[in-house]
C-alpha positions as CSV (number, residue, x, y, z in Angstrom):
1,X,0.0,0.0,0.0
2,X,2.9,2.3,1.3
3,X,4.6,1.7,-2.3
4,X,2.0,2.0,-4.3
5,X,0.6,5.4,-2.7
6,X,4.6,6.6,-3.1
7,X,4.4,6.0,-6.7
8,X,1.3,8.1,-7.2
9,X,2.9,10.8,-5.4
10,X,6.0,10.9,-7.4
11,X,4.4,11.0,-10.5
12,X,2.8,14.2,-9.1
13,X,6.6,15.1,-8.7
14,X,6.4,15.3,-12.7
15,X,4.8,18.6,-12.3
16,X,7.3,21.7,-10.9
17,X,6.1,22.5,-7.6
18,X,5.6,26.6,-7.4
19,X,4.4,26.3,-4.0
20,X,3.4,30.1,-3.6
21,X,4.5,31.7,-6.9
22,X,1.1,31.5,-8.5
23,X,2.4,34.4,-10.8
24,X,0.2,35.7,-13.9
25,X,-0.4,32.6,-15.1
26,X,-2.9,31.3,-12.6
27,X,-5.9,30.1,-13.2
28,X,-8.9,30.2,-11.1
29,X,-11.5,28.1,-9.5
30,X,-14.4,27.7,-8.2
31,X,-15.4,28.9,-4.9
32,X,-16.5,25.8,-3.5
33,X,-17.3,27.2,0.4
34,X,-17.1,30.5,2.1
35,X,-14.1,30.8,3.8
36,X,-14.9,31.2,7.2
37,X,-13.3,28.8,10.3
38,X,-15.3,26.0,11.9
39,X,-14.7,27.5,15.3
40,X,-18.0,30.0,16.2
41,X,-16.7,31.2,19.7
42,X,-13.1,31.2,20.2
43,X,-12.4,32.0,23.7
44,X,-10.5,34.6,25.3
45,X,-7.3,33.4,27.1
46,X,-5.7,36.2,29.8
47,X,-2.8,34.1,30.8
48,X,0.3,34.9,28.8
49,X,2.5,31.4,28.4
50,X,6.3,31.5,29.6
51,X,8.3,32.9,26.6
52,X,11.3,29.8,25.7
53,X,13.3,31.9,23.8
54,X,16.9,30.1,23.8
55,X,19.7,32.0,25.6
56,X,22.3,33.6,23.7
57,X,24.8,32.1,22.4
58,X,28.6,33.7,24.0
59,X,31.8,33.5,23.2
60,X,33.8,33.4,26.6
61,X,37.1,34.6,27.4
62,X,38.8,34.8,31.0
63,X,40.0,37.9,32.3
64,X,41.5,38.1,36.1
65,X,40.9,41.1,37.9
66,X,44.1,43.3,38.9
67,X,45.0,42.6,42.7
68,X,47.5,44.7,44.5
69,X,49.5,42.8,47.0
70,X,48.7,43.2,51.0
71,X,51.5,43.4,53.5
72,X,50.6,41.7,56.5
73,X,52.7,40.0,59.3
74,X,51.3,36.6,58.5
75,X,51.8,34.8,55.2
76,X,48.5,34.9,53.0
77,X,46.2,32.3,53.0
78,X,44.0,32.6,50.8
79,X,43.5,31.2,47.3
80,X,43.8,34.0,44.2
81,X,40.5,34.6,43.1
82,X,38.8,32.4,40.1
83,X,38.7,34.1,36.8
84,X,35.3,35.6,35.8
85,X,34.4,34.5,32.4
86,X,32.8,37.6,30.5
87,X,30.4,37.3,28.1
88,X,31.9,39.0,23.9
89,X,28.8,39.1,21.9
90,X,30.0,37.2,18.2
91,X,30.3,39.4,15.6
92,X,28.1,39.9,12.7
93,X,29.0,41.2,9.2
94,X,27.4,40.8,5.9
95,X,28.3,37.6,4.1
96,X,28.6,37.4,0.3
97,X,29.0,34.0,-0.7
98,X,28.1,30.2,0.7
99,X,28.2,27.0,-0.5
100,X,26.0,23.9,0.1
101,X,26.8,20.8,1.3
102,X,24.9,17.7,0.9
103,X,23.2,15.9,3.3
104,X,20.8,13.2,1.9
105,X,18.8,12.7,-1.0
106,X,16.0,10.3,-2.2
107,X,12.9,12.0,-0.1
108,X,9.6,12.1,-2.1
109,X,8.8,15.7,-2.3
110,X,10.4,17.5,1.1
111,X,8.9,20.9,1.9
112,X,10.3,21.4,4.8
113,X,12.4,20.7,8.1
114,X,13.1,21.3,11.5
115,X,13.4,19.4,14.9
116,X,12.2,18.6,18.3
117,X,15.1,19.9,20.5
118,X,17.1,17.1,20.2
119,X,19.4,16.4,17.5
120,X,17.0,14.4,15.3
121,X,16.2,16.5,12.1
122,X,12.0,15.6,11.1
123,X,11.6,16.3,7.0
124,X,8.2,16.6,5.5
125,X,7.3,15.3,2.5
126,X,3.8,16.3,0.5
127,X,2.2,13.6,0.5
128,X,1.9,13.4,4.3
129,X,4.6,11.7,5.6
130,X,7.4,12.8,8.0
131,X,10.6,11.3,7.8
132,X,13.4,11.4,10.7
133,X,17.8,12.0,9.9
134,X,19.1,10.6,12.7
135,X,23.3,10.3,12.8
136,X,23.6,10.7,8.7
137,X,20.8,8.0,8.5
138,X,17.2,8.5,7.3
139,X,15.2,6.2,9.6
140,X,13.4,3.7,7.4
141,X,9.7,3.9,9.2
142,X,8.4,7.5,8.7
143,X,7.8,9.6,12.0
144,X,4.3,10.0,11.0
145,X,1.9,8.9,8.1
146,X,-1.2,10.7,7.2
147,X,-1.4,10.1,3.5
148,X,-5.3,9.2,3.7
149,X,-6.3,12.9,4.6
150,X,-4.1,14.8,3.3
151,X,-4.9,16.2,-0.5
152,X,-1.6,17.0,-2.0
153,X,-3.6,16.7,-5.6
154,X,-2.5,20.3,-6.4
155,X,0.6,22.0,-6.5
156,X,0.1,23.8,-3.0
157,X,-1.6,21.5,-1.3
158,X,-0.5,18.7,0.6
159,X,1.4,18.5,4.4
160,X,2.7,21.7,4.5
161,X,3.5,22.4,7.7
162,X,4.7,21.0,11.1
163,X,5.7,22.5,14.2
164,X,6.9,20.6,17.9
165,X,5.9,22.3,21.2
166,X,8.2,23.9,23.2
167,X,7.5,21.7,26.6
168,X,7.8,18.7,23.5
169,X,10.5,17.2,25.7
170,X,7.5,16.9,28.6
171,X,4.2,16.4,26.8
172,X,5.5,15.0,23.6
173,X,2.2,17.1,21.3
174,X,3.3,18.6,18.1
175,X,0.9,20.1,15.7
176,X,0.4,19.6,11.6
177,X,-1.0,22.6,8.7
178,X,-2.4,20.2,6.0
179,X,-4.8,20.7,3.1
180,X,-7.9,17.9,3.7
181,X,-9.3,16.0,1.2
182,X,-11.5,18.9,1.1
183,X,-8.7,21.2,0.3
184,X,-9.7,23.0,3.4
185,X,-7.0,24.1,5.6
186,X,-6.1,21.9,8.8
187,X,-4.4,22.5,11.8
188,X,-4.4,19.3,14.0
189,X,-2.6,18.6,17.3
190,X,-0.9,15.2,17.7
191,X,1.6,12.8,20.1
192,X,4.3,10.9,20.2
193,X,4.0,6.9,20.5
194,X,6.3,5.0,23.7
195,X,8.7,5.1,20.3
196,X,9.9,8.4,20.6
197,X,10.5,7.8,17.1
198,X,7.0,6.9,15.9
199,X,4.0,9.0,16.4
200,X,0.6,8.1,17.3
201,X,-1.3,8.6,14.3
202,X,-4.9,8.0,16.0
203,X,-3.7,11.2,18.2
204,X,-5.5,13.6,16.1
205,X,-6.9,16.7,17.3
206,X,-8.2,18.7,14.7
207,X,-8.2,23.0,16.4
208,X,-9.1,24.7,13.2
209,X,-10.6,24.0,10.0
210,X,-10.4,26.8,7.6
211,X,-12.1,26.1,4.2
212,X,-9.9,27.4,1.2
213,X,-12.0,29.1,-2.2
214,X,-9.4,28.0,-4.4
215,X,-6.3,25.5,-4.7
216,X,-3.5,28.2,-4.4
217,X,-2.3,30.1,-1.4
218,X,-2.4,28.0,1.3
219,X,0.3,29.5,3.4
220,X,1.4,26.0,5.4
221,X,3.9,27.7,8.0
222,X,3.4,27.4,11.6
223,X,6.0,27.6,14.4
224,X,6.1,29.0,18.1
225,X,7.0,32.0,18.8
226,X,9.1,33.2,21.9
227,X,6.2,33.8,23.6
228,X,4.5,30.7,23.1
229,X,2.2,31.1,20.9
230,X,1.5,29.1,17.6
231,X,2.0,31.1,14.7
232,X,-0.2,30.3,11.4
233,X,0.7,31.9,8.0
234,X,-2.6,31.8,5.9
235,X,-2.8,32.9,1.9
236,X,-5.2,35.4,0.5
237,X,-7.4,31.5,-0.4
238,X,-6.1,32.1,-4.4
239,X,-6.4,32.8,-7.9
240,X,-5.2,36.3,-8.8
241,X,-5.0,39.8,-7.6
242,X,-6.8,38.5,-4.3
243,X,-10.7,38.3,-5.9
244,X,-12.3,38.2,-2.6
245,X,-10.3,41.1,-1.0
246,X,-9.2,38.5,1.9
247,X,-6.3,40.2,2.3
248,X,-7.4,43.5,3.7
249,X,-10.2,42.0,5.5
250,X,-9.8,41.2,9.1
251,X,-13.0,39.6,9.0
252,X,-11.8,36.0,7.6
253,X,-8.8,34.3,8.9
254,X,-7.2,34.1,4.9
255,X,-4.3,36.6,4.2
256,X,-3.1,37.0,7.9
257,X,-1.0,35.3,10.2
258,X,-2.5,34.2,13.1
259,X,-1.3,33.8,17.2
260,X,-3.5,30.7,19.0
261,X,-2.8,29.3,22.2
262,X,-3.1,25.9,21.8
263,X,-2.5,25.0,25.6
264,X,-5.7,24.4,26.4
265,X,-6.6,21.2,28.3
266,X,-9.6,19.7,26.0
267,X,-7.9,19.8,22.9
268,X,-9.2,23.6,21.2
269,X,-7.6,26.3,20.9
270,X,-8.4,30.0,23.0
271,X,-7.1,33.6,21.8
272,X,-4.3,35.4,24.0
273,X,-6.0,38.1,25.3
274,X,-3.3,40.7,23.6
275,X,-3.9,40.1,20.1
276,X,-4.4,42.9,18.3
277,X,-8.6,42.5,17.8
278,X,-9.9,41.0,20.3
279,X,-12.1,44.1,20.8
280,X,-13.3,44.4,17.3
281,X,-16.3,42.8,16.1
282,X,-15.8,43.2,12.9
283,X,-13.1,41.0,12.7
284,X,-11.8,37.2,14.0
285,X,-9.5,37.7,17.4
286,X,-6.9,35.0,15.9
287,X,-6.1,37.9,13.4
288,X,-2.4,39.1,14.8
289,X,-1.2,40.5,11.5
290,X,-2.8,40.8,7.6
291,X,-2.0,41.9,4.1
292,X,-0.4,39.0,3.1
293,X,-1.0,37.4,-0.1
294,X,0.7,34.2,0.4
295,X,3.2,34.1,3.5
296,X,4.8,30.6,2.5
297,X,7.3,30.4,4.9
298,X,8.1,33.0,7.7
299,X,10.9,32.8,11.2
300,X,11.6,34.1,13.9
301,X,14.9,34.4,15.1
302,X,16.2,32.4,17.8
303,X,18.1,35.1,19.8
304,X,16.4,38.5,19.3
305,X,13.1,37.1,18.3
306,X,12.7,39.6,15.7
307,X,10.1,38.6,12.8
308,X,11.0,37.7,8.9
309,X,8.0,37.1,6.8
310,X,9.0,36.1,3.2
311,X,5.4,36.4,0.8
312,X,5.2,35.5,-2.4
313,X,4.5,38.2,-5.1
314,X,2.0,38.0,-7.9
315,X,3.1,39.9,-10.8
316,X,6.5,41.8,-10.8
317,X,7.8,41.8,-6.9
318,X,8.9,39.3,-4.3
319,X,9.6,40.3,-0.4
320,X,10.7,39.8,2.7
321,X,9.3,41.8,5.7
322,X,10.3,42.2,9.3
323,X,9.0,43.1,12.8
324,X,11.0,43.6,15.7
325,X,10.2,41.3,18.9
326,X,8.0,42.3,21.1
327,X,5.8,43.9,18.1
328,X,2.4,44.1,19.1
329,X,0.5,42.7,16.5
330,X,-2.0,44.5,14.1
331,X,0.6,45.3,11.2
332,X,-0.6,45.8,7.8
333,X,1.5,44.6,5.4
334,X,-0.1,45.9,2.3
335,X,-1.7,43.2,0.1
336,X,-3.4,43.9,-2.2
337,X,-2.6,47.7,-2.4
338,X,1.0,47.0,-2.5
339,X,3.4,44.3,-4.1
340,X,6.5,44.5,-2.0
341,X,7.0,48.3,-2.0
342,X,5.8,49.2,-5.0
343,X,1.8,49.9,-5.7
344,X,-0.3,46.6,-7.4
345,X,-3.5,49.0,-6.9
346,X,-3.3,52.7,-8.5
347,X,-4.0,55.5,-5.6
348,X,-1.7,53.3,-2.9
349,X,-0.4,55.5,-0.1
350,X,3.1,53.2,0.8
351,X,3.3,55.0,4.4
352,X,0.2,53.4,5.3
353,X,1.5,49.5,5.2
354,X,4.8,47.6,6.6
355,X,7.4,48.1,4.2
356,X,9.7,45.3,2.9
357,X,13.2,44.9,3.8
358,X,14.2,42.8,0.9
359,X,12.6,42.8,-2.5
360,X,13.7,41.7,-5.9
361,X,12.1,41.2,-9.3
362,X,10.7,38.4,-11.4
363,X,13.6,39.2,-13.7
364,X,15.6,37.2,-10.7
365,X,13.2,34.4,-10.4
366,X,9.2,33.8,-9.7
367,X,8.7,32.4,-6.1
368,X,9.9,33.5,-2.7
369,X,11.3,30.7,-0.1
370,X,11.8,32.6,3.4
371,X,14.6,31.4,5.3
372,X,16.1,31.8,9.1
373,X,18.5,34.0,10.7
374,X,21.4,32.0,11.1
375,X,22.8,31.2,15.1
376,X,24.6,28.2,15.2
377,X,27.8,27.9,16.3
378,X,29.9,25.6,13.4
379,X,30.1,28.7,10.9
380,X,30.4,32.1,13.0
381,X,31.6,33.9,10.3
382,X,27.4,33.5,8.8
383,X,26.1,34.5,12.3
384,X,23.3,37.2,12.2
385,X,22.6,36.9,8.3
386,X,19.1,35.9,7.3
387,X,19.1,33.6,4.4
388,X,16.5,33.4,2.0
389,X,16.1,32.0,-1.8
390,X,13.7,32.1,-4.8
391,X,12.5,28.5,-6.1
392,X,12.1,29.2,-9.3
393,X,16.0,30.0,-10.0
394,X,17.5,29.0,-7.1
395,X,19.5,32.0,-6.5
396,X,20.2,32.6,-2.2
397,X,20.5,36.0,-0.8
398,X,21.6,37.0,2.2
399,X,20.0,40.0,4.1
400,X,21.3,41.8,6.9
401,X,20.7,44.9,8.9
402,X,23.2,47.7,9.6
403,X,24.0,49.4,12.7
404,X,22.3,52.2,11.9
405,X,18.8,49.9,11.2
406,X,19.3,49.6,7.5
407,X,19.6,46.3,5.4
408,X,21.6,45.7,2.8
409,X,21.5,42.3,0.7
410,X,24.1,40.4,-1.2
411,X,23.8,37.5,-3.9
412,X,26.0,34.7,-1.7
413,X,24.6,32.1,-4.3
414,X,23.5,30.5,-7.7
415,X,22.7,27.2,-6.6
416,X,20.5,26.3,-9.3
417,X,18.0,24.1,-6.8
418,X,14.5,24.5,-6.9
419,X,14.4,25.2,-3.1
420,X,11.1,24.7,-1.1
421,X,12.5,26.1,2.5
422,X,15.0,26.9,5.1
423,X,15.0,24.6,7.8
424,X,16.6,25.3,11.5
425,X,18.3,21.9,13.6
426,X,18.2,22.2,17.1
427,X,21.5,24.0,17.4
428,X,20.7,26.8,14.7
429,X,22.7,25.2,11.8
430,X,20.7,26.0,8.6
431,X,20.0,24.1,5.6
432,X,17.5,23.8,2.5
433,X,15.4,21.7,1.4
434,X,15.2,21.3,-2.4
435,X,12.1,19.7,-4.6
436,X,14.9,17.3,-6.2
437,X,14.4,15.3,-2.7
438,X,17.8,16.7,-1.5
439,X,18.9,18.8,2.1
440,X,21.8,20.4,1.9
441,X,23.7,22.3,5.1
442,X,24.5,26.0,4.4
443,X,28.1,26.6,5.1
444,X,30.8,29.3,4.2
């Protein structure tokens, strides 16, 4: 059954996957439901969760305090004092060129990767499975297998997104963003088996069902931010030039990112009680920030927890955007007036929206593949450089901000991959995940 489901999917593999570039070219469908969430009364949560944000890491060097003899009758006793290690913050500097370094190969369709704060690297493929690298080795059972809900029939559809708790290491719950066979947007909770290397697939808990009007722009990307909330990047729901106006409507949950605290005992979901619309009625209290026509894959970084949101453009413009930590939600970023910083809409007032850091051209490539701030500690000379490359040509930039609060980018390479995502192991080493079923580490 396993093999014979496989080969379907890699036939799908036939057809290029632009997950998110959806450019001119589109076409579009149906509306088959409204898209409004399953959830009628999500409940307002006042705690505020502990934030996990990993400490810093340091580069310590001794230094032993000056100490002036004492002349005293009696010999000295006492033991010269320990030195005090001091903490040098590691310098950052632009990088301009990096090379990548195979890891494995022979995955069915990877989108993404990340881990479960251990040193275990989970990849997941389209189809619905989620494959563990453990010491060089890809493990032959799959983590996970969900293959029977999950539509991966279109281009952007499929297993698209997956995210561990940060208690993991005490609960053992991690949470999915798949496309049903619906095509309807799913964000499920589920638990490790007694394996800690197999998951329980009857774990299911489904939080949020969000029903898409077409098969593009899906988003996928959820992670945790540093305060402990589950971030959810959702598309404008598809076709072109955002039909239903989704993204500039806090009313439905399409074309936003939303913050959910999914701590809750019986298996829903509640609303921190500071995101930013709580108090509107107009619109849904998940809402944390909108504009967004497809936010495919978006970071935060592990030691400021500053925001990068890389979304896909539609005709001319792809972008990155940023928010520093501790932002406080309610941001527009400007889709479908703007496309990156330039107008899509005539009569656009730029001021009014979050402007992009990063932008190129569809001269450069179609398709936008956010990446991750890099903080590991193997390669210090690419520390505090986001990374972040186009699928259709495979080219990598790096971006990265000046003292003075500017950015500046640099082409560091022309790898030639069609790259899905970024992906961040557990000690902040970075690598990419590439459509030819490929990771590959990013190194000098």
């Amino acid at each position: 059954m396993e093999s014979s489901m496989r080969k379907l999917v890699t036939l799908f593999s036939l057809t290029l996957l632009l997950l998110t570039a959806c450019q001119s070219s589109e076409t579009s469908e149906a509306t088959a439901v409204p898209p409004n969430p399953t959830l009628a009364q999500p409940v307002i949560n006042t705690a505020v969760p502990p934030t996990n944000t990993p400490p810093p890491p340091v580069i310590e060097a001794a230094t032993t305090d000056s100490i002036q003899p004492t002349v005293t009758d009696a010999p000295a006793t006492a033991e010269p004092p320990t030195p005090t290690p001091t903490v040098t913050p590691i310098p950052e500097s632009p990088v301009s060129s990096i090379t990548l370094e195979p890891i494995i190969s022979g995955l069915l369709q990877p989108l993404y990767l990340t881990h479960a704060f251990d040193e275990r690297i989970f990849i997941v493929e389209q189809a619905g499975t989620i494959r563990i690298l453990q010491n060089g080795e890809l493990l032959p059972e799959p983590f996970l297998d969900i293959m029977d809900p999950v539509n991966s029939n279109s281009n952007e559809q499929g297993l698209l997104g997956l995210a561990f708790h940060p208690n993991y290491q005490e609960n053992g719950t991690f949470f999915l963003n798949y496309t049903n066979l619906n095509g309807a947007t799913t964000i499920a909770r589920y638990r490790v088996s007694s394996d800690p290397n197999v998951a329980d697939p009857t774990s299911e808990q489904i939080l949020l069902t969000i029903p898409q009007p077409y098969e593009n722009h899906n988003g996928g990307m959820i992670a945790f931010g540093p305060d402990g909330y589950l971030y959810v990047g959702m598309g404008d729901g598809g076709s072109q030039g955002d039909p239903e106006g989704n993204g500039q409507n806090t009313g439905t949950l399409l074309g936003s990112i939303l913050r959910l605290d999914v701590d809750s005992r019986d298996g829903s979901y509640t609303i921190p009680a500071d995101n930013p619309f709580v108090d509107d009625p107009n619109a849904r209290p998940e809402v944390w920030a909108y504009g967004f026509r497809n936010p495919w894959r978006f970071s935060f970084d592990r030691l400021t927890g500053d925001l990068f949101i890389a979304d896909v453009g539609q005709n001319t413009w792809e972008e990155v955007s940023w928010l520093p930590a501790g932002a406080s939600g309610g941001q527009n970023f400007g889709w479908n007036f703007m496309e990156g910083n330039h107008c899509y809409r005539s009569g656009c007032n730029p001021a009014d929206f979050v402007p992009a850091i990063f932008e190129y051209d569809h001269s450069k490539g179609c398709s936008i593949s956010g990446g991750y701030v890099y903080r590991g500690q193997q390669f210090l000379s690419l520390y505090g450089n986001y990374f972040v490359t186009d699928f259709c040509t495979g080219t990598i930039w790096s971006v990265f901000q000046n003292p003075d609060g500017s950015w500046q980018s640099n082409t560091v390479l022309e790898s030639r991959l069609p790259i899905n995502s970024f992906g961040e192991d557990v000690n902040g080493e970075l690598y990419v995940v590439a459509r030819t079923g490929q990771i590959l580490q990013v190194r000098p």
